[in-house]
C-alpha atoms as a printed R data frame, in Angstrom:
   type eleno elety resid chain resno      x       y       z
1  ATOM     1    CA   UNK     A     1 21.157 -33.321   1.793
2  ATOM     2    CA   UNK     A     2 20.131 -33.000  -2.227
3  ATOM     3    CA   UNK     A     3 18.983 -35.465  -3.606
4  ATOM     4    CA   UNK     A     4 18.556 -35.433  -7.914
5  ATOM     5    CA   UNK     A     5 16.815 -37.962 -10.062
6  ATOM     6    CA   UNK     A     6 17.671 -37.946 -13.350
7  ATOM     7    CA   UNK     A     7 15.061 -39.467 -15.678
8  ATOM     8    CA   UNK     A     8 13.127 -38.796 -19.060
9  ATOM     9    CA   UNK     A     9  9.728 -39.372 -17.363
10 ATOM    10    CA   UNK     A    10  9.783 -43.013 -17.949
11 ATOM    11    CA   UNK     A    11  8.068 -45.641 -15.548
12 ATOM    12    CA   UNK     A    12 11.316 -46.961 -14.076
13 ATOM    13    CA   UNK     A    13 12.764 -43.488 -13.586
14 ATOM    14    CA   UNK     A    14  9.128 -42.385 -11.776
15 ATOM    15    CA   UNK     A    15 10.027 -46.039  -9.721
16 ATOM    16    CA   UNK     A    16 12.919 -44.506  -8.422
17 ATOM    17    CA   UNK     A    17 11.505 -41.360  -7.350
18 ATOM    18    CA   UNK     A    18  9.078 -42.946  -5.337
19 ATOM    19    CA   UNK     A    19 11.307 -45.091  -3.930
20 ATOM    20    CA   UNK     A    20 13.697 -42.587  -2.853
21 ATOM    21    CA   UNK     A    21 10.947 -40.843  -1.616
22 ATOM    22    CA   UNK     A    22  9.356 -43.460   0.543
23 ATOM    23    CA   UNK     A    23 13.300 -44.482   1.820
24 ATOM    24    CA   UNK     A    24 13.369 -40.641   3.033
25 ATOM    25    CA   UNK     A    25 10.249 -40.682   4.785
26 ATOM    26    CA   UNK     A    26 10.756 -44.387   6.675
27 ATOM    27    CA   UNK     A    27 14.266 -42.959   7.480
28 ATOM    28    CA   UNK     A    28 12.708 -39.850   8.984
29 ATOM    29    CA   UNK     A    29 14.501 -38.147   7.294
30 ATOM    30    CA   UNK     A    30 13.689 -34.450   6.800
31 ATOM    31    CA   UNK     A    31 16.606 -32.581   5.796
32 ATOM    32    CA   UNK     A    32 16.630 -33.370   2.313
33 ATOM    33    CA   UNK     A    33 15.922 -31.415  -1.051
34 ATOM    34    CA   UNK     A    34 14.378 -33.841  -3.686
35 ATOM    35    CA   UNK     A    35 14.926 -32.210  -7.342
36 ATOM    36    CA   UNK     A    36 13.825 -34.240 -10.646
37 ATOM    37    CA   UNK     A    37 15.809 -33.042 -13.875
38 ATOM    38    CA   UNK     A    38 13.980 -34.895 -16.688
39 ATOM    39    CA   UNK     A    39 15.641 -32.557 -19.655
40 ATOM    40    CA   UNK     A    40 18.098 -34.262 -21.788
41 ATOM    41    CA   UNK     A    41 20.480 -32.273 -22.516
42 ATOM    42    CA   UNK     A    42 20.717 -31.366 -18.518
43 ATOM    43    CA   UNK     A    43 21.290 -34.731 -18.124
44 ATOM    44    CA   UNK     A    44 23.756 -35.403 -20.151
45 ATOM    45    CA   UNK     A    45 25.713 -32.523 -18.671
46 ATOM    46    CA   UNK     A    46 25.792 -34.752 -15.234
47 ATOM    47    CA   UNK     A    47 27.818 -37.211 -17.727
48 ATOM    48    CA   UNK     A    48 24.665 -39.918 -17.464
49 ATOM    49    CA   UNK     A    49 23.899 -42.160 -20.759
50 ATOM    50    CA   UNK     A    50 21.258 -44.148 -19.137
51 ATOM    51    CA   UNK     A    51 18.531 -43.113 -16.692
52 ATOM    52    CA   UNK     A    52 17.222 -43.282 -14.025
53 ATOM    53    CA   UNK     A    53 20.448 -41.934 -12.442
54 ATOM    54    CA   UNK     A    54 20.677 -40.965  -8.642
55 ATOM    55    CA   UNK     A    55 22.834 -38.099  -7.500
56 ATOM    56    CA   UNK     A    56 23.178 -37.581  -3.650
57 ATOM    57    CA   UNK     A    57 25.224 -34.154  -2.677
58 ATOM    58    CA   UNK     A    58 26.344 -33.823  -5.823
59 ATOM    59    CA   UNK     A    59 27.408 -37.490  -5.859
60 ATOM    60    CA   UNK     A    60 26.540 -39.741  -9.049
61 ATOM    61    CA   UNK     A    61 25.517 -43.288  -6.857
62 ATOM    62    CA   UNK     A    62 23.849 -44.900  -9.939
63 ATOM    63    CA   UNK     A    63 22.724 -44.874 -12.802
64 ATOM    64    CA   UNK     A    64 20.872 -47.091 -15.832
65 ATOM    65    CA   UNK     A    65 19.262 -49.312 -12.901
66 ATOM    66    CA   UNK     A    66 17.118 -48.999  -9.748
67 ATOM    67    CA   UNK     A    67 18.999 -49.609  -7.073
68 ATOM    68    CA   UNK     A    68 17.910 -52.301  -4.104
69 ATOM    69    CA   UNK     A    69 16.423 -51.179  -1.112
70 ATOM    70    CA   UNK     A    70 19.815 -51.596   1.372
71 ATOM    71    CA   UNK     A    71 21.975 -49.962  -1.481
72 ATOM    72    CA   UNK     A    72 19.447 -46.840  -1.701
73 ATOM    73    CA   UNK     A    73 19.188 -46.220   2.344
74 ATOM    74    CA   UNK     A    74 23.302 -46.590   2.317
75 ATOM    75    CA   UNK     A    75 23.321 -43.498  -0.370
76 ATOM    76    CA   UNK     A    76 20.493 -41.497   1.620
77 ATOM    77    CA   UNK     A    77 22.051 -42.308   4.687
């Protein structure tokens, strides 16, 4: 699994880093490639507006929000 955040380096988008993070580990997860893209113009090329943004396997699941705790183990699952 690959797993991107997309964020500018804000606090929220750093939020959902380490939340995805900490999901992956409680899940035991350890089959998964965590990449950050925090350049704008890289981000906009994913079509996102509004960060943070969550891409699983090349899948946008969110963006503009943190998502809950259930709704982020259903993308990582």
């Amino acid at each position: 699994m690959k797993v991107i955040i997309l964020g500018t380096g804000c606090p929220r988008c750093h939020d959902l880093e380490t939340l995805v993070r900490k999901t992956l580990e409680e899940s035991g997860r350890k089959d998964v490639v965590i990449e950050s893209v925090d350049d704008i113009v890289q981000i906009v090329e994913y079509g996102v507006m509004s960060t943070p943004a969550l891409i699983v396997d090349g899948k946008l699941k969110c963006f503009g929000r943190i998502p809950k705790a259930d709704e982020l183990r259903d993308f990582l699952k």
